[in-house]
DRENKESE-638113 format. One record per residue (C-alpha): x, y, z. Coordinates in steps of 0.2 Angstrom, whole numbers, padded with zeros to 4 digits, always signed. Layout:
<nodes>
XYZ
...
</nodes>
This chain:
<nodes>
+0432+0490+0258
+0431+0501+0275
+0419+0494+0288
+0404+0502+0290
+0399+0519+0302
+0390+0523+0313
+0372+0521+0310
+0365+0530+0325
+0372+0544+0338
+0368+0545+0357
+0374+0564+0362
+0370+0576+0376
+0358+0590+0373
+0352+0606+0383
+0342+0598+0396
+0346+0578+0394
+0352+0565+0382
+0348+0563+0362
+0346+0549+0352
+0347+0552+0336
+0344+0539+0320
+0346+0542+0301
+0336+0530+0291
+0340+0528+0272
+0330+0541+0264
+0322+0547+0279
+0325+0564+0288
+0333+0560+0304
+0323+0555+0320
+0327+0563+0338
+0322+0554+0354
+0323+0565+0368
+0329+0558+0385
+0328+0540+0376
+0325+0524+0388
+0340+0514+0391
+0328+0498+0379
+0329+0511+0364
+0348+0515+0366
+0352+0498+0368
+0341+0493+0350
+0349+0508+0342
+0359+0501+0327
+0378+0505+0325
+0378+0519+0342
+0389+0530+0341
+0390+0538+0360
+0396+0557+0360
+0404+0557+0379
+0399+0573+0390
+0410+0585+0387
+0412+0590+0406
+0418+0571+0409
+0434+0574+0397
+0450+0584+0397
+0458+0592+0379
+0476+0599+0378
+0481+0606+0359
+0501+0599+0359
+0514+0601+0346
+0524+0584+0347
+0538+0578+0336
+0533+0572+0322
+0541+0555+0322
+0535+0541+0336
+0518+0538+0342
+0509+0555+0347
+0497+0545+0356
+0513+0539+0367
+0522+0557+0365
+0504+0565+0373
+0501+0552+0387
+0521+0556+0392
+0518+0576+0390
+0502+0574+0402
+0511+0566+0414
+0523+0577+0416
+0512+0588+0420
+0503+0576+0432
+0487+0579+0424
+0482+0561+0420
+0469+0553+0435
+0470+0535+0439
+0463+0523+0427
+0462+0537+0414
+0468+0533+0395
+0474+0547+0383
+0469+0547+0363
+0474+0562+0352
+0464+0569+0336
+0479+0574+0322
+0474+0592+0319
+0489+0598+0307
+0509+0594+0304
+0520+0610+0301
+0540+0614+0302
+0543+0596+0308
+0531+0592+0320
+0513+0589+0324
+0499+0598+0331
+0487+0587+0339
+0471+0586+0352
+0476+0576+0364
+0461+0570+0375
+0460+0560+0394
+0447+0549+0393
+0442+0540+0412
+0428+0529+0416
+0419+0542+0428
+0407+0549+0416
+0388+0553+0416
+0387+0543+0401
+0396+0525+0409
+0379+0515+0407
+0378+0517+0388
+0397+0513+0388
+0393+0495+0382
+0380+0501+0373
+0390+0511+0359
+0402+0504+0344
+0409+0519+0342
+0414+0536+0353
+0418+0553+0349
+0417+0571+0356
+0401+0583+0353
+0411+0596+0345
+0417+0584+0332
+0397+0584+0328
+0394+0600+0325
+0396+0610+0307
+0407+0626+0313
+0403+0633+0296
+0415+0649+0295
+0416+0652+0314
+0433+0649+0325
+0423+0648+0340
+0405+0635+0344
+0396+0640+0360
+0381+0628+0364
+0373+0618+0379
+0375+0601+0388
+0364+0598+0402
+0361+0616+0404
+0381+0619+0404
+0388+0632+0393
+0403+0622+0383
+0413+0631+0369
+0425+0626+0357
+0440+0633+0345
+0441+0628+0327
+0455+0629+0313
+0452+0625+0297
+0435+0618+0303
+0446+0606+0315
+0442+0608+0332
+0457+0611+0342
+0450+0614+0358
+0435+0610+0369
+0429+0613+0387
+0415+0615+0400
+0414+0631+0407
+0405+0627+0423
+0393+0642+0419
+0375+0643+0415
+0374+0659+0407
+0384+0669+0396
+0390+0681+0409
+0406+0692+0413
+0414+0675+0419
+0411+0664+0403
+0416+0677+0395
+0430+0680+0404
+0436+0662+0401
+0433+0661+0384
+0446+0674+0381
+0459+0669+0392
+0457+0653+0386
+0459+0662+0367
+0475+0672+0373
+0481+0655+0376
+0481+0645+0364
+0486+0660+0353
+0502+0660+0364
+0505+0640+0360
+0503+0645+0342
+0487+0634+0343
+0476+0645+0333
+0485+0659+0324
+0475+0675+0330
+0459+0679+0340
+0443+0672+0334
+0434+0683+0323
+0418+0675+0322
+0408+0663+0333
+0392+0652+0330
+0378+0649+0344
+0369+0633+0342
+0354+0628+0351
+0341+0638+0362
+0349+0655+0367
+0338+0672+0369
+0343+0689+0361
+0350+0696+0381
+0362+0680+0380
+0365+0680+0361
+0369+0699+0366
+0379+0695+0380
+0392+0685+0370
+0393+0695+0356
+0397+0712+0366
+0408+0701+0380
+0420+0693+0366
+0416+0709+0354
+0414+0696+0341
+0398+0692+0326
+0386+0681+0334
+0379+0670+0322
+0363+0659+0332
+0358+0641+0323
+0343+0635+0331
+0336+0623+0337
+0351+0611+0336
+0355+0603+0320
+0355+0584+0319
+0373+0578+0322
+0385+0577+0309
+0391+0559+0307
+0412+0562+0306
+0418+0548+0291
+0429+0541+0304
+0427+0544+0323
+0439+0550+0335
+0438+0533+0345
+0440+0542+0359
+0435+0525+0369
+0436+0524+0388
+0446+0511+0396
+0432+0503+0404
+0423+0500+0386
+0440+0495+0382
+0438+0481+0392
+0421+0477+0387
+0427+0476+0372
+0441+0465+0373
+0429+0453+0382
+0418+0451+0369
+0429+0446+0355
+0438+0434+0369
+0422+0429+0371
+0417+0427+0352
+0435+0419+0348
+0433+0405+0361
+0414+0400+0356
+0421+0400+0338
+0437+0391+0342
+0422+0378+0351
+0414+0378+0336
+0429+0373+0325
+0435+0361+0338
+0418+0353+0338
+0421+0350+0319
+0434+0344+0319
+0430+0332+0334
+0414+0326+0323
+0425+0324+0306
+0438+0315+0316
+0429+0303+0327
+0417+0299+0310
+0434+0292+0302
+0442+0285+0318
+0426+0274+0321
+0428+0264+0304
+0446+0260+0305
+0453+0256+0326
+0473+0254+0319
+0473+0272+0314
+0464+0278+0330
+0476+0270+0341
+0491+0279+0326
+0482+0298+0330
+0482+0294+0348
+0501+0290+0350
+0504+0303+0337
+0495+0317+0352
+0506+0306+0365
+0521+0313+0355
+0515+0329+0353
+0512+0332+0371
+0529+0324+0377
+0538+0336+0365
+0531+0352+0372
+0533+0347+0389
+0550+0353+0392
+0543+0371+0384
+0530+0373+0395
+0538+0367+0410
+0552+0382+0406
+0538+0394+0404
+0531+0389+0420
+0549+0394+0426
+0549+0411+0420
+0534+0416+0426
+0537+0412+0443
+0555+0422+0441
+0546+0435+0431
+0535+0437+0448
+0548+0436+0460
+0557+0451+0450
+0544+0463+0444
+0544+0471+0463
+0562+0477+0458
+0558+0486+0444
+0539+0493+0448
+0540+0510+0447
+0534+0515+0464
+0550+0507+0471
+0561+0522+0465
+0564+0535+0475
+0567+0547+0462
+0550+0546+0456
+0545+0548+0475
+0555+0562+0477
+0548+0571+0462
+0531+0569+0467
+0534+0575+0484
+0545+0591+0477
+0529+0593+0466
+0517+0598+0482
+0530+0611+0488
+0522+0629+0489
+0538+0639+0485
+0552+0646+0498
+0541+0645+0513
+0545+0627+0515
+0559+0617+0510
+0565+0597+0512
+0578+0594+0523
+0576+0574+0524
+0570+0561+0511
+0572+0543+0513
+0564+0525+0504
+0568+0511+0514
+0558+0494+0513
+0543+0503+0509
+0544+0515+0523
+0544+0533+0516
+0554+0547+0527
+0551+0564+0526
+0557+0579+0536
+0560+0599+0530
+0556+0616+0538
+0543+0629+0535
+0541+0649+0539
+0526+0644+0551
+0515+0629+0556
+0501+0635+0544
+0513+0632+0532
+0519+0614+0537
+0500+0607+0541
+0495+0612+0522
+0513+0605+0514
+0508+0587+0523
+0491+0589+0516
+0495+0590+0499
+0507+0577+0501
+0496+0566+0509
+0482+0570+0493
+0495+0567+0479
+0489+0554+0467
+0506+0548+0466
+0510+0546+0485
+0490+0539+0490
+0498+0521+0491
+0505+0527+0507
+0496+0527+0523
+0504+0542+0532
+0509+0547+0550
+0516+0565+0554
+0522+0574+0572
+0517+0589+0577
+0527+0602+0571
+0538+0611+0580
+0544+0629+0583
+0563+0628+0579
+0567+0648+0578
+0561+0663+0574
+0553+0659+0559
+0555+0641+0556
+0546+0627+0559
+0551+0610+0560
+0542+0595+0553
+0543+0574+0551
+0529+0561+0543
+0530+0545+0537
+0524+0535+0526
+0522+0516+0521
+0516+0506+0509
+0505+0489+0513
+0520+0480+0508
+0532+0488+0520
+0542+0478+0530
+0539+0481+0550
+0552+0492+0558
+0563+0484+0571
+0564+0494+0585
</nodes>
């Protein structure tokens, strides 16, 4: 028998937060801007995270292995994950042998971070909203125009757009954005039809409809949420965490709890009879000599396990280094000419067409999410030729050893 869903959905609306509960044969209740009190007494929350606060890439991956693992390695690649950030994927279809799926970074920094340990369950808001027979959703969130692309009713796309009004620019995006995924063989043609939900005037209503030259159909007001059968768990790592406190937390009181029992249930027998007290205690005398030697060869392999985990930690290799630092060149106009990873100490040197050139390389190097570990000292660069420039910094981690002079 599946576990229950949720109960109640906490998502964001046009101009703030809604907290919406569906009580058994009751038409659904809406709190507008809700207090943090009646969030937290909401039963079985499910928390719709902002859609400005998350990042959707449609991939087709193979369809053996994990495509959670397969997305997290393809978003690397592309050196689009931030720090601390966690990737889930929705499945969206499977064709000639591989998998199309939503793949969807989730980070802790989001408007919605205090209701994190509120919620049981997380999703996206375009999950919650019925596209009916449109391929493309347009609504609000916090005053934000977001828009979405469906297949088959299956969203495979999502975004902010950064813009308040359904101008030139949204727009503009929108269909870019449609070229796109047409190109990835994410959708198979241009939308033909769109849905507006929520509060939009005829001008705007208008404005999509002749910038996207499509059939505005307008829902409004927003409809309550549609509660998907089983949510995307799209759940950030810090309420991962949370999580895995709690049920740490639940597991010890219950193993107390047992222990207790068992304490109780023992002790009750062992005070009526002292011979088979003294039998259970050199019984645990036993017991504890025989695992002696194990835990004394764990305590072993921990230490060595310490001692060699600095040789294998990733930001120890140069290659990976190197990549990230052949990742922040601009093109031709500059070039490596030195790389080296010694103790720490991280050597760079190359040439560039001028010194404009060279100060923003050393910038971007110095910005690089992979290379931030670093603290960095650079020269002054130096004219070397008609056209060239030459250039030296350094960087070192707060394990490097001291040069010695």
């Amino acid at each position: 028998m599946s576990a229950p869903g949720p109960e109640s959905v906490l998502r964001p609306g046009a101009d703030g937060w809604e907290l919406w509960q569906f009580p058994q044969k009751e038409a659904p209740k809406v709190e507008r801007n809700p207090s943090l009190k009646a969030i937290a007494s909401a039963p079985r929350l499910l928390l719709a995270l902002p859609t400005r606060s998350l990042m959707a890439i449609p991939l087709w991956v193979a369809e053996q292995g994990d495509p959670r693992e397969l997305a997290e390695l393809e978003l690397s690649g592309r050196h689009l994950i931030k720090r601390d950030s966690e990737v889930r994927t929705i499945p969206i279809e499977t064709a000639d042998g591989r998998s199309l799926v939503l793949a969807i970074a989730v980070g802790d920094d989001s408007p919605a971070a205090e209701y994190f340990s509120k919620a049981r369950f997380f999703d996206i808001p375009a999950r919650l909203f019925d596209p009916g027979a449109a391929d493309l959703l347009v609504w609000r969130e916090s005053g934000d125009l977001v828009y979405a692309f469906f297949k088959n009713r299956r969203c495979v796309y999502f975004s902010a757009s950064g813009e308040g009004s359904p101008g030139p620019a949204f727009c503009g995006l929108v269909g870019r954005t449609a070229l796109r995924l047409r190109a990835e063989q994410v959708i198979q043609g241009l939308p033909s039809s769109i849905r507006v939900i929520g509060e939009f005037s005829e001008d705007e209503r208008l404005a999509i409809g002749n910038g996207l030259r499509l059939t505005v159909e307008h829902i409004a007001p927003e409809p309550p949420p549609l509660i998907p059968e089983v949510p995307a768990e799209v759940t950030p790592p810090a309420a991962l965490r949370a999580g895995a406190k709690r049920k740490g937390a639940r597991k010890l009181a219950l193993l107390g709890i047992a222990a207790l029992a068992v304490y109780l249930v023992v002790g009750a027998v062992l005070g009526g009879d002292l011979l088979f007290k003294k039998i259970q205690l050199d019984q645990l005398k036993k017991n504890a000599a025989s695992i002696a030697p194990e835990a004394e060869q764990a305590k072993t392999l921990v230490i060595e396990w310490k001692e060699f985990q600095p040789a294998i930690h990733p930001q120890n290799f140069a290659l990976d280094q190197l990549a990230a630092v052949a990742a922040e060149l601009p093109g031709d106009q500059v070039r490596l000419t030195q790389f080296s990873l010694e103790n720490g100490r991280l050597l760079l040197a190359g040439e560039a067409t001028d010194i404009a050139q060279a100060y923003a390389f050393l910038e971007r190097v110095k910005k690089s999410a992979v290379l931030q570990n670093y603290d960095w000292t650079s020269r002054q660069p130096q004219l070397a030729g008609k056209n060239k420039v030459r250039f030296e910094m350094e960087g070192a981690r707060p394990d490097a050893q001291a040069r010695n002079e």
